[in-house]
Kinemage of the C-alpha trace (Angstrom):
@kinemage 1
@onewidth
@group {chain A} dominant
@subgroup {mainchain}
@vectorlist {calphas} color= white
{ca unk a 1} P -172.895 59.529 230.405
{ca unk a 2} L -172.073 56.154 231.802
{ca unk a 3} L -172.435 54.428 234.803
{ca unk a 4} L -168.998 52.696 233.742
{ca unk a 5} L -167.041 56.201 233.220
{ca unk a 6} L -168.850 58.120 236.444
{ca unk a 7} L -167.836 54.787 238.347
{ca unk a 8} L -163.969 54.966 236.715
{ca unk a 9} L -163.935 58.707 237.286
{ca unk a 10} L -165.106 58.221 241.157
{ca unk a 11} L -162.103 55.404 241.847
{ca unk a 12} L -159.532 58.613 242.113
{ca unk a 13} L -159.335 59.865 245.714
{ca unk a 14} L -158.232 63.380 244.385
{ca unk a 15} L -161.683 63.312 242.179
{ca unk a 16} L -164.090 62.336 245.008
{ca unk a 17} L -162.474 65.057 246.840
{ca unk a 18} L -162.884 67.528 244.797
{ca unk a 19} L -166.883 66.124 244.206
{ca unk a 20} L -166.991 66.469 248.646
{ca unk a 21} L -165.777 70.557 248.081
{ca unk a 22} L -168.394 71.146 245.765
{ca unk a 23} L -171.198 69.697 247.732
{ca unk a 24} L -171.101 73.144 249.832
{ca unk a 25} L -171.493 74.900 246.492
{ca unk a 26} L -169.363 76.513 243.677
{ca unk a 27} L -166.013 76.992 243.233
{ca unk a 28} L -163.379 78.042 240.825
{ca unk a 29} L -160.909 76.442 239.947
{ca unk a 30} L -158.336 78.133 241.677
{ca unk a 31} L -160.168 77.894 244.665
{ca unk a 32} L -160.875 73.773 244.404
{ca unk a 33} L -156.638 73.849 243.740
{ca unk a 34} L -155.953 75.402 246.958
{ca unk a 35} L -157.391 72.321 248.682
{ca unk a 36} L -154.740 70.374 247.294
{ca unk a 37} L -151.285 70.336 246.861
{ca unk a 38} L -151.131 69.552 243.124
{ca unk a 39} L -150.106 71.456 239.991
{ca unk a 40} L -152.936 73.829 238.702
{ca unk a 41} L -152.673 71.181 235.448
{ca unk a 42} L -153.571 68.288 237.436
{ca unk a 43} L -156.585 69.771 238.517
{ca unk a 44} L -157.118 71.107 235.426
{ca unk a 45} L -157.244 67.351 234.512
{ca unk a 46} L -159.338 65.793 237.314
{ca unk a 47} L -161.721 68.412 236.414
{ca unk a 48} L -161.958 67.823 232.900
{ca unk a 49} L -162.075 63.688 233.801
{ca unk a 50} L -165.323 64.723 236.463
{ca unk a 51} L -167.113 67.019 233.744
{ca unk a 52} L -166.616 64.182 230.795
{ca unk a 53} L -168.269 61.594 233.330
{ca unk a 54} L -171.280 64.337 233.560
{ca unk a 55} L -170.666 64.455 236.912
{ca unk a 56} L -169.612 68.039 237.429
{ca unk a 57} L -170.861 71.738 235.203
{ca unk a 58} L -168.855 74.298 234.305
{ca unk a 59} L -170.160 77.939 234.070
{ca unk a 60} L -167.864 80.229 232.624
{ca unk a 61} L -168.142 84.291 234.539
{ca unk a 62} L -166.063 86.831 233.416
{ca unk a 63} L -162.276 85.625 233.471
{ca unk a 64} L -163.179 82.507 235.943
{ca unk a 65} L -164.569 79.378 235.604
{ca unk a 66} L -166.459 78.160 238.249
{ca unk a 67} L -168.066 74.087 238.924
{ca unk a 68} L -170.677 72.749 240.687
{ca unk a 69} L -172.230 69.264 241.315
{ca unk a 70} L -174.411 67.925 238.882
{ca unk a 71} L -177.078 66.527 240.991
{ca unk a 72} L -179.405 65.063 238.843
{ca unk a 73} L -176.304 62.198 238.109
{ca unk a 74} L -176.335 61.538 241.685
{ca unk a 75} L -180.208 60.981 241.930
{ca unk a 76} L -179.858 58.773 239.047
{ca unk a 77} L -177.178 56.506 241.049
{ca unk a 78} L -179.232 56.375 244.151
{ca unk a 79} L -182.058 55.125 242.350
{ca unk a 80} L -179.428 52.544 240.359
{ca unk a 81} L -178.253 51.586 244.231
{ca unk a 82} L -181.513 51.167 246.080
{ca unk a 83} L -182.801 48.552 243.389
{ca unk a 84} L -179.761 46.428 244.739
{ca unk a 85} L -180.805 47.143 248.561
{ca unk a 86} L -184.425 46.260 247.407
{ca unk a 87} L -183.873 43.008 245.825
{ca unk a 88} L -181.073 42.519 248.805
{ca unk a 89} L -183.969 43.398 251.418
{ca unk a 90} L -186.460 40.862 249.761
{ca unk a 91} L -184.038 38.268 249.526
{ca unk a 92} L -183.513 38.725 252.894
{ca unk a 93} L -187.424 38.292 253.855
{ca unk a 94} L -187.429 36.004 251.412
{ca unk a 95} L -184.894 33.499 253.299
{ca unk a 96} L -186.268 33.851 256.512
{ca unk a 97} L -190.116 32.909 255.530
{ca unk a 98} L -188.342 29.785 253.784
{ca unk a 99} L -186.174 29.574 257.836
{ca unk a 100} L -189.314 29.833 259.167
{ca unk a 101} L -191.400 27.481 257.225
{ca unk a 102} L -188.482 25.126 257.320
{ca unk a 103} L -188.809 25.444 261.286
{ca unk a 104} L -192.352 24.893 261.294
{ca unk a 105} L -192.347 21.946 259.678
{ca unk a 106} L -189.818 20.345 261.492
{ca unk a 107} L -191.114 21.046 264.772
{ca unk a 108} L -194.348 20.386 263.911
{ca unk a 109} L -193.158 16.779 262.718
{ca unk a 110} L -190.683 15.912 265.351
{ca unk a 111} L -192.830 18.251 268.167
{ca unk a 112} L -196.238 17.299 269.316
{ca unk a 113} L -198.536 20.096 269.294
């Protein structure tokens, strides 16, 4: 798995569609194409696109195949995304202690105390 395939697998509207379904649970495959109005083969292939980017299982019962989230690709992304907010959150304090000094020293300099 790469963050480079999950990411071109996610940029298909039918594909993060299909992930929303399967956050309430399960489903076949039949059942995931009756969302849409698509040819069973084109789901067929936006399924097989999700599962190769190790985003979605497949569990084979009987004569159906159902899928289901793979959740431990998601926690893996949130942690990926949260070291940007992180850095983008310190940055942030970072700039305004340099605002602040910046004040400080001007008022201080132009501003009797």
């Amino acid at each position: 798995m790469s963050f480079a395939n999950s990411f071109k697998a996610l940029s298909h509207p039918v594909r993060r569609e299909i992930l929303n379904l399967l956050k309430t649970g399960r489903l076949s495959a039949g059942e995931i194409a009756s969302y849409f109005e698509l040819t069973g083969a084109t789901i067929s292939h936006h399924l097989t696109i999700l599962k190769a980017a190790d985003l979605i299982h497949e569990m084979k019962e009987k004569n159906f195949i159902y899928y289901e989230l793979n959740t431990s690709v998601f926690r893996g992304y949130n942690g990926l995304v949260s070291r940007f907010e992180r850095k983008s959150f310190l940055m942030k304090i970072k700039k305004s202690i340099r605002n602040w000094y910046y004040l400080r020293a001007f008022s201080s300099y132009y501003l009797p105390l």
